[in-house]
TORKOL-4160 file (C-alpha; in steps of 0.2 Angstrom, whole numbers, padded with zeros to 4 digits, m for minus):
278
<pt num="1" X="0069" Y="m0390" Z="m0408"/>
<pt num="2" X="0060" Y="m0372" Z="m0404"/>
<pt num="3" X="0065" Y="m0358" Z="m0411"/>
<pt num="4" X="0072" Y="m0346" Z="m0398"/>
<pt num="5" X="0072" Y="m0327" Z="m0397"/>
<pt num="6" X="0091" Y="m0321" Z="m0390"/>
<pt num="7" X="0093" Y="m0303" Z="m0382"/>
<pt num="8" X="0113" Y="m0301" Z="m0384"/>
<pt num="9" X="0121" Y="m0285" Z="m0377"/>
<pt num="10" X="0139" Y="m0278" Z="m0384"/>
<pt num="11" X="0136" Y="m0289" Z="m0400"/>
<pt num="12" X="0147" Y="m0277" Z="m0412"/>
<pt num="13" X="0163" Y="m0288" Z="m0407"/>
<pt num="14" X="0170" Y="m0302" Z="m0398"/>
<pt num="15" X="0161" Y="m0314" Z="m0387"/>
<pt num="16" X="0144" Y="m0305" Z="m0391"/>
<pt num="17" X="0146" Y="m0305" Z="m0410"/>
<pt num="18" X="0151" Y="m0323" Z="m0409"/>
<pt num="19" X="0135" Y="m0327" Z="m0399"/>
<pt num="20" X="0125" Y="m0317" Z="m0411"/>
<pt num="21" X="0132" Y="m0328" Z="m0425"/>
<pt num="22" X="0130" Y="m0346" Z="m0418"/>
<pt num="23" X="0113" Y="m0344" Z="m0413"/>
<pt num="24" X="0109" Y="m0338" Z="m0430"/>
<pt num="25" X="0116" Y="m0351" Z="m0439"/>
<pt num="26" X="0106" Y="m0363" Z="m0426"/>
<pt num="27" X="0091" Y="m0357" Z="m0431"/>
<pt num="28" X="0087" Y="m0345" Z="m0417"/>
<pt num="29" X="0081" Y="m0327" Z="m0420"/>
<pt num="30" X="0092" Y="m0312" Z="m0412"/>
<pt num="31" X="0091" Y="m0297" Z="m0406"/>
<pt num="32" X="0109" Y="m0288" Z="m0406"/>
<pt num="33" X="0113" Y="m0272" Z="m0397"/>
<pt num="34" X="0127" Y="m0261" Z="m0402"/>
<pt num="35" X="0131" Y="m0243" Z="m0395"/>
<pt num="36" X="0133" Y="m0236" Z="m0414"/>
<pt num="37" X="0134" Y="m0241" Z="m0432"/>
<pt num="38" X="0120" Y="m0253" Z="m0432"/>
<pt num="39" X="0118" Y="m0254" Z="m0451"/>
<pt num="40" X="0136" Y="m0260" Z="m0453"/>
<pt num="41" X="0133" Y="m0276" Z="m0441"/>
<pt num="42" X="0117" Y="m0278" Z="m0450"/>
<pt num="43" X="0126" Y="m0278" Z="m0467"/>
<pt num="44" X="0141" Y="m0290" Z="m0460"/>
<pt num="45" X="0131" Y="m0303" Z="m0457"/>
<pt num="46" X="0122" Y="m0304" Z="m0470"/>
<pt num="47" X="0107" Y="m0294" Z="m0465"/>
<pt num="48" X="0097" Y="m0310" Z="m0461"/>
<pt num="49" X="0079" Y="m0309" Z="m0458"/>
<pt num="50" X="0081" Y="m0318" Z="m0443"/>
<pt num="51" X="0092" Y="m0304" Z="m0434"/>
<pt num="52" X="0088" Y="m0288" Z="m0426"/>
<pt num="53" X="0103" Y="m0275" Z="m0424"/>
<pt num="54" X="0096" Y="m0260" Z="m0409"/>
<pt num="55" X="0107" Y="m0244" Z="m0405"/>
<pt num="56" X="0108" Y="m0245" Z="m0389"/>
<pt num="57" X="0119" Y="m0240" Z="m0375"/>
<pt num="58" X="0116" Y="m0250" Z="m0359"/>
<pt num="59" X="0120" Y="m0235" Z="m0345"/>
<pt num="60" X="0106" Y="m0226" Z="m0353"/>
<pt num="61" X="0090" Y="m0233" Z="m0344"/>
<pt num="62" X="0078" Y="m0225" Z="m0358"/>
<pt num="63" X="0087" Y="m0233" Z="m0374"/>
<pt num="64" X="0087" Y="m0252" Z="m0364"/>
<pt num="65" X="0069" Y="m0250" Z="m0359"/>
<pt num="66" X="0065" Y="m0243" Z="m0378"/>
<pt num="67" X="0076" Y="m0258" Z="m0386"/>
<pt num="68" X="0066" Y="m0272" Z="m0376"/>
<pt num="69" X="0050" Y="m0266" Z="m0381"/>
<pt num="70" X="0054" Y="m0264" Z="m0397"/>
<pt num="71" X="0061" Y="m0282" Z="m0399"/>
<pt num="72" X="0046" Y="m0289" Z="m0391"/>
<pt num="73" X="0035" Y="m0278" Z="m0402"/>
<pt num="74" X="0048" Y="m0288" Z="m0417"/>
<pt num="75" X="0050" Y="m0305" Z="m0412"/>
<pt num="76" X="0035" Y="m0305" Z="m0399"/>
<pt num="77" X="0045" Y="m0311" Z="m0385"/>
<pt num="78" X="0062" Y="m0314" Z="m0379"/>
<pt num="79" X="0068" Y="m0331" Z="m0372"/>
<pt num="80" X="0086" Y="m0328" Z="m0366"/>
<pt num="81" X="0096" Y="m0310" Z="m0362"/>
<pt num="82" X="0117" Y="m0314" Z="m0363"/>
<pt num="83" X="0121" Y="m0298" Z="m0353"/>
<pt num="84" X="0137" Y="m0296" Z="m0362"/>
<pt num="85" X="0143" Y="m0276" Z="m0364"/>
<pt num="86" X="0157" Y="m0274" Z="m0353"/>
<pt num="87" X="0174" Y="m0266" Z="m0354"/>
<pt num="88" X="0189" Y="m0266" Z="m0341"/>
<pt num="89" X="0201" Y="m0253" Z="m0334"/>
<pt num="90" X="0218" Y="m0257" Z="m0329"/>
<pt num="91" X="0228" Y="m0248" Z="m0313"/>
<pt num="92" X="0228" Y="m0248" Z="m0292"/>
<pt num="93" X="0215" Y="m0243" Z="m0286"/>
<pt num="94" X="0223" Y="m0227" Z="m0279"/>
<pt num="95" X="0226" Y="m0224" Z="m0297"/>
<pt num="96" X="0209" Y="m0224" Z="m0302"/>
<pt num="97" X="0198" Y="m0208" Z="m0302"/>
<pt num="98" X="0179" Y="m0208" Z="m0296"/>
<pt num="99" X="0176" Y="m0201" Z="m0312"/>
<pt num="100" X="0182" Y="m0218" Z="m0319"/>
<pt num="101" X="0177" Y="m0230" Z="m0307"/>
<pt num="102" X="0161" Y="m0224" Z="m0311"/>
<pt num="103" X="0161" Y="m0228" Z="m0330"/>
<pt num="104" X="0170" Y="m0244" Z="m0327"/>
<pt num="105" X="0153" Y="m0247" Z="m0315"/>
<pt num="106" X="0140" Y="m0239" Z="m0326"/>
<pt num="107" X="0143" Y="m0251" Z="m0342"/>
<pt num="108" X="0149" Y="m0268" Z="m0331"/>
<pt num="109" X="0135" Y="m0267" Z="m0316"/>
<pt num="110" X="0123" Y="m0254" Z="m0317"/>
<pt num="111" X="0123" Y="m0257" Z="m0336"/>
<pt num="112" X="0117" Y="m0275" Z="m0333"/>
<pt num="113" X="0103" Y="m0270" Z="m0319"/>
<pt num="114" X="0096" Y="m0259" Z="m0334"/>
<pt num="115" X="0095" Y="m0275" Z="m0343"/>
<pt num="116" X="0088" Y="m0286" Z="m0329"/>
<pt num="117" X="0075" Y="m0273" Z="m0325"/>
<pt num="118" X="0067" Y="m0270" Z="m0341"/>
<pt num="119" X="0067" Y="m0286" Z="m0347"/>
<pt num="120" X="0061" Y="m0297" Z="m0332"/>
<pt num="121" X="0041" Y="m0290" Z="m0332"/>
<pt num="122" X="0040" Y="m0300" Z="m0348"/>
<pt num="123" X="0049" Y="m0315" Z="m0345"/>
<pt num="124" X="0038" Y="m0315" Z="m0325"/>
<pt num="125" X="0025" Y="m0315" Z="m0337"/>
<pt num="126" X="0028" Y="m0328" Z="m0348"/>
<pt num="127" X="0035" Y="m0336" Z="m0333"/>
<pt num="128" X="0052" Y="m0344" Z="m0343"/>
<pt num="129" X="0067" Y="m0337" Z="m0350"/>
<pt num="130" X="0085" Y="m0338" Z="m0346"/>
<pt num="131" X="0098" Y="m0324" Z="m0342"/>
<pt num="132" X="0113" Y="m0327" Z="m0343"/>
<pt num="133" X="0126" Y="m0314" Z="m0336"/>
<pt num="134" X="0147" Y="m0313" Z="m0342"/>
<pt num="135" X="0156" Y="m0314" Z="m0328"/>
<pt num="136" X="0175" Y="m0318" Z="m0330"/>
<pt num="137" X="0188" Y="m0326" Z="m0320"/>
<pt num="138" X="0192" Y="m0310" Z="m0313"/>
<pt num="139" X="0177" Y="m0311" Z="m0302"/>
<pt num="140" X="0184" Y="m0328" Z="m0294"/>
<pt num="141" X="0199" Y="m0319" Z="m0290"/>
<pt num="142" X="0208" Y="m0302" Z="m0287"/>
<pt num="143" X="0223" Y="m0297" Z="m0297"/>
<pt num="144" X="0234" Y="m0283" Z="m0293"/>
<pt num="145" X="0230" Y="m0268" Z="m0306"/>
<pt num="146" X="0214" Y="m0280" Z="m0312"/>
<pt num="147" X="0205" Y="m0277" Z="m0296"/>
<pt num="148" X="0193" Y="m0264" Z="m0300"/>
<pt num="149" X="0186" Y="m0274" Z="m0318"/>
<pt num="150" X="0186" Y="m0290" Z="m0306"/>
<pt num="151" X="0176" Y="m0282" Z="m0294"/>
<pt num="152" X="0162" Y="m0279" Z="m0305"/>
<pt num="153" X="0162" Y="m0297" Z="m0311"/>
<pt num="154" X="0163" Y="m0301" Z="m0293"/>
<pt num="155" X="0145" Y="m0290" Z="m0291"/>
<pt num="156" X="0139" Y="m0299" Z="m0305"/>
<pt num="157" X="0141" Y="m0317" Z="m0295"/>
<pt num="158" X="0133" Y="m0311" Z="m0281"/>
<pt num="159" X="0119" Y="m0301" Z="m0293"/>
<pt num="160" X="0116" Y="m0316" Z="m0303"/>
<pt num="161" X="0114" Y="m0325" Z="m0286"/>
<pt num="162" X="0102" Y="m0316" Z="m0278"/>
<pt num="163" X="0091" Y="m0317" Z="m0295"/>
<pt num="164" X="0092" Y="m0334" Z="m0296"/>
<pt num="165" X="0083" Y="m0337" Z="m0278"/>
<pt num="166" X="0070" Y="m0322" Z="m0283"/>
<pt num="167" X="0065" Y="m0328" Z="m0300"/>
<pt num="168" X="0066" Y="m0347" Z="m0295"/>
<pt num="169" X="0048" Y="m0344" Z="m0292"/>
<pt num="170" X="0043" Y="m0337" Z="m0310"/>
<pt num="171" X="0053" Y="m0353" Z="m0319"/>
<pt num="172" X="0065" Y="m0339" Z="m0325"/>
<pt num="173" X="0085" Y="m0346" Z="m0326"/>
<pt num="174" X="0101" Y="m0336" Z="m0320"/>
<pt num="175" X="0119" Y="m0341" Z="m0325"/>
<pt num="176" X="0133" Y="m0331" Z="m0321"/>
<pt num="177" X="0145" Y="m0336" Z="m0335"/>
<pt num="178" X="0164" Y="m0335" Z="m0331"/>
<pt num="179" X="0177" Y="m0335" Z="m0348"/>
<pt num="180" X="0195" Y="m0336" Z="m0344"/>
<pt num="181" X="0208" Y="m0328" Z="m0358"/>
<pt num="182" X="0200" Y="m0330" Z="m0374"/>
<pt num="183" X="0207" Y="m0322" Z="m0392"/>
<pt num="184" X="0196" Y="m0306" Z="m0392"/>
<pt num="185" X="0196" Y="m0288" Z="m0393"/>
<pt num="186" X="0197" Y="m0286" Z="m0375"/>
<pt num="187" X="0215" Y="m0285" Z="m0373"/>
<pt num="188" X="0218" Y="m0272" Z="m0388"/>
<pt num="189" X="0225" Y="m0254" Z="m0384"/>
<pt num="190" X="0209" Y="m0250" Z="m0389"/>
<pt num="191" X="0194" Y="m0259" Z="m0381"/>
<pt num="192" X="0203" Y="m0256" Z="m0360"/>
<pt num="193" X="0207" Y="m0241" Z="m0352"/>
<pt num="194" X="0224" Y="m0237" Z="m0340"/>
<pt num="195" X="0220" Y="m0228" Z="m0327"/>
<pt num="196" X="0224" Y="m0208" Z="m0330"/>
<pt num="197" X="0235" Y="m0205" Z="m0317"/>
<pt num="198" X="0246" Y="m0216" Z="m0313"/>
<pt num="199" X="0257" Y="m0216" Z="m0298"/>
<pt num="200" X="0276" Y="m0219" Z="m0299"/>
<pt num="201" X="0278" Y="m0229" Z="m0280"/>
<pt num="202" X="0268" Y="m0245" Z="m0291"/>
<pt num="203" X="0280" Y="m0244" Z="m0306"/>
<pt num="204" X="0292" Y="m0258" Z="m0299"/>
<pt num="205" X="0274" Y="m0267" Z="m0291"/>
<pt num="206" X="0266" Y="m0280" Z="m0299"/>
<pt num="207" X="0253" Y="m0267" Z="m0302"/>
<pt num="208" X="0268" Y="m0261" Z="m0313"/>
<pt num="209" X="0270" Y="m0279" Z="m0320"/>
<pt num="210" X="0250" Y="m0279" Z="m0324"/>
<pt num="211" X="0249" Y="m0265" Z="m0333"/>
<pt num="212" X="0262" Y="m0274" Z="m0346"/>
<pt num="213" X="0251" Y="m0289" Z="m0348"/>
<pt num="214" X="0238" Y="m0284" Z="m0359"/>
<pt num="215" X="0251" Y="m0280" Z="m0374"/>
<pt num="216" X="0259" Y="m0295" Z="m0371"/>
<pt num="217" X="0244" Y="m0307" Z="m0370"/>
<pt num="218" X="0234" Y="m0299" Z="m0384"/>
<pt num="219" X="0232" Y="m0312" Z="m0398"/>
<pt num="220" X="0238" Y="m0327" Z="m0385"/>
<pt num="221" X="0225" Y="m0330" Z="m0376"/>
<pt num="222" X="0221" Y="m0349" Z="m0373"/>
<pt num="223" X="0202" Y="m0346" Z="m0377"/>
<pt num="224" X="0195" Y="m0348" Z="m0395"/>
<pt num="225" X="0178" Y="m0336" Z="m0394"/>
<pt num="226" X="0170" Y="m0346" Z="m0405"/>
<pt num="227" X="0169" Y="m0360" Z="m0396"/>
<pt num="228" X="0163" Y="m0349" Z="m0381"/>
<pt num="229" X="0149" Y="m0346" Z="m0392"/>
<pt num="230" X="0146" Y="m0366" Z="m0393"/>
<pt num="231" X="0147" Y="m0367" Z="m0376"/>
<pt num="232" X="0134" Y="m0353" Z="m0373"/>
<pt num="233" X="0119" Y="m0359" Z="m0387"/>
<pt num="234" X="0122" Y="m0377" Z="m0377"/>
<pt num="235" X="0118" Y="m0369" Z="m0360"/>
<pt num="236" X="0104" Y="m0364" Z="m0366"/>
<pt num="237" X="0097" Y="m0378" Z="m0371"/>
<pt num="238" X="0099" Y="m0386" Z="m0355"/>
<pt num="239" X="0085" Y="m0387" Z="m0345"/>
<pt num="240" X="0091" Y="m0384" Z="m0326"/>
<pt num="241" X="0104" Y="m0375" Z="m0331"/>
<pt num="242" X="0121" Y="m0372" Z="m0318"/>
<pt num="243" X="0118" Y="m0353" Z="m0308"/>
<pt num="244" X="0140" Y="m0353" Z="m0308"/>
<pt num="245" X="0149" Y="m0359" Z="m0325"/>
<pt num="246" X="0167" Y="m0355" Z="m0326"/>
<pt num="247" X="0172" Y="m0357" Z="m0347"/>
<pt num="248" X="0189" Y="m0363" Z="m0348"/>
<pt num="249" X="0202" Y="m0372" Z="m0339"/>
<pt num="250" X="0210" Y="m0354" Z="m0333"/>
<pt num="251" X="0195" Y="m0349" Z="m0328"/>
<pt num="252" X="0192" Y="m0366" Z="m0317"/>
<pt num="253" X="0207" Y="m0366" Z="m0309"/>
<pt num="254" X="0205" Y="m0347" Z="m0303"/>
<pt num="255" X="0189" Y="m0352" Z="m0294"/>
<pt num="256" X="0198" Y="m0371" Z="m0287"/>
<pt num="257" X="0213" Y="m0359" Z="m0282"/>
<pt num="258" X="0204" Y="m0346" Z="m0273"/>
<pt num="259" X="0191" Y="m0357" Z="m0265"/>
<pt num="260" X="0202" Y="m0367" Z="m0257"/>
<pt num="261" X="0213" Y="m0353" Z="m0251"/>
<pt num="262" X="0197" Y="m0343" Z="m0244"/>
<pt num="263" X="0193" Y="m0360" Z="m0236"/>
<pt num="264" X="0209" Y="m0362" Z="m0227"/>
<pt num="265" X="0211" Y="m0344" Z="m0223"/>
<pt num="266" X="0195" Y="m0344" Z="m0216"/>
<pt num="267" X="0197" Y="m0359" Z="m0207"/>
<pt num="268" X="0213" Y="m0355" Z="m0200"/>
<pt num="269" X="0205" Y="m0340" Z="m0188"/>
<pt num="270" X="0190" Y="m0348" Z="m0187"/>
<pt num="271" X="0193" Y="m0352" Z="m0170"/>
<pt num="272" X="0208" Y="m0337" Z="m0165"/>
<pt num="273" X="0196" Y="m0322" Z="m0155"/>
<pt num="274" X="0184" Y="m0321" Z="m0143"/>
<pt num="275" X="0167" Y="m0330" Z="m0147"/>
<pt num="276" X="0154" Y="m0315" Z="m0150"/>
<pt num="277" X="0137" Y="m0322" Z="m0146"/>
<pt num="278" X="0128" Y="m0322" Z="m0131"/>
C-alpha cells in the first residue's frame, strides 16, 4: 500500500494524538501540529523519523501557511489534512461574551479556513488528497448550554459541504467526521471553558443542568479514542469516501433523532400560510 503523507491539527492530545499514532504505526508519514512544546511530543513518541511535530497555532494565518510549506518542503507533499484543533465553551448564549464567542470561533471555524486555504493550492495541484474535518454530534443537534461549540460544528457541516461540490472537480475528497462522547480530554476542567458571566435566572434551566455534565461525564464516555483513530486511517483508504460520517452509535442517533424531527416539523407547516410565489 502507498505511503501517505498525514497533516493532523491539535495532535498534542486526544483524538489528534491518537490519529498521529495510528497512521504512524501504519506505515504512513505525519505531519503533527501543536500550539507549544513541540519537542516533548516529538520525544513521546519516540521521535520517529517518519513524523514531523510543527508549532503552530491555527488562528494565526502566518504560522499555518509557514507549517504547510514547510511540511511540503519535508515530506514533499501532503495527501490528507484531519482538521482536528478545537475546544468548546460551555453556557446560554446570553451568557457568552463576544470576546469569547469569538475565540470559541477563531480556533473551531476560522481556525480550520486557515487550514483549508493554505493547503488546497497544493492538493488542486496534485489534483488528490483528502480533508477530512472533526465535526461532532453537536453539530447534528443543539443542546441547551452546548449550543454555541455545536454551532461551529454545524458551520463545519455546511463548510465541508460546500468544499466537496468545489473541489469535486480537482479529485480532492471532503468528510465531515462526526464523534459522539469518547474518553478524551475534552471534558476535563481543563481543556473547555464556562462561560465568564453567568446568569442566575438559567441556574434551575437545563442550561443549569448542562453545565454539571462535563464533571460528571468525564472519564465515561462511551467512545474509546483509539479506535476513532482506526476508523479515521480506514476512511482514508477508502476510495469514494462518505462527505457526512457520524463515529459512534450516540453520534448516529443524534443525526436519526434530529433529522426526523426537522422532517416532521417542517412538514407539519409545509402547507399552513399563504403560498408566496407568483
Amino acid at each position: 500500500m502507498k505511503q501517505k503523507v498525514w497533516f493532523v491539527t491539535g495532535a498534542s492530545k486526544g483524538f489528534g494524538l491518537e490519529i498521529v499514532k495510528t497512521a504512524l504505526e501504519a506505515g504512513d508519514k505525519v505531519i503533527a501540529t501543536v500550539r507549544s512544546n513541540a519537542v516533548d511530543l516529538t520525544n513521546s513518541l519516540g521521535a520517529p523519523f517518519d513524523l514531523h511535530v510543527v508549532t503552530m497555532d491555527v488562528v494565526n494565518e502566518a504560522e499555518v501557511k509557514k507549517a504547510v510549506s514547510d511540511s511540503i518542503e519535508k515530506f514533499g507533499h501532503i495527501d490528507i489534512v484531519v482538521n482536528n484543533a478545537g475546544f468548546g465553551i460551555v453556557g446560554a448564549i446570553e451568557e457568552l461574551s463576544d470576546a469569547e464567542v469569538r475565540k470559541q470561533y477563531d480556533t473551531n471555524v476560522f481556525g480550520v479556513l486557515n487550514i483549508v486555504r493554505a493547503v488546497l493550492p497544493h492538493l488542486r495541484e496534485r489534483r488528490s488528497g483528502h480533508i477530512i474535518n472533526i465535526s461532532s454530534l453537536f453539530g447534528y443537534g443543539a443542546l441547551p448550554a452546548w449550543a454555541l461549540y455545536g454551532s461551529t460544528k454545524y458551520a463545519i457541516e455546511g463548510i465541508s459541504e460546500g468544499l466537496a461540490l468545489e473541489l469535486a472537480p480537482f479529485n480532492v475528497k471532503v468528510t465531515a467526521l462526526a464523534p459522539g462522547l469518547f474518553r478524551t480530554q475534552f471534558l476535563n476542567s481543563g481543556s473547555y471553558s464556562l462561560a465568564a458571566n453567568a446568569i442566575a435566572a438559567y441556574d434551575d434551566t437545563a442550561v443549569g443542568q448542562m453545565k454539571n455534565v462535563p464533571a460528571a461525564l468525564h472519564g465515561n464516555q462511551p467512545g474509546d479514542p483509539t479506535k476513532l483513530a482506526k476508523v479515521v486511517i480506514e476512511l482514508a483508504a477508502v476510495e469514494n469516501p462518505p462527505l457526512h460520517l457520524p463515529v459512534g452509535r450516540d453520534s448516529l442517533q443524534t443525526y436519526r433523532t434530529n433529522r426526523d424531527k426537522i422532517s416532521a416539523e417542517i412538514e407539519g407547516w409545509a402547507d399552513r400560510f399563504t403560498p408566496t410565489e407568483i
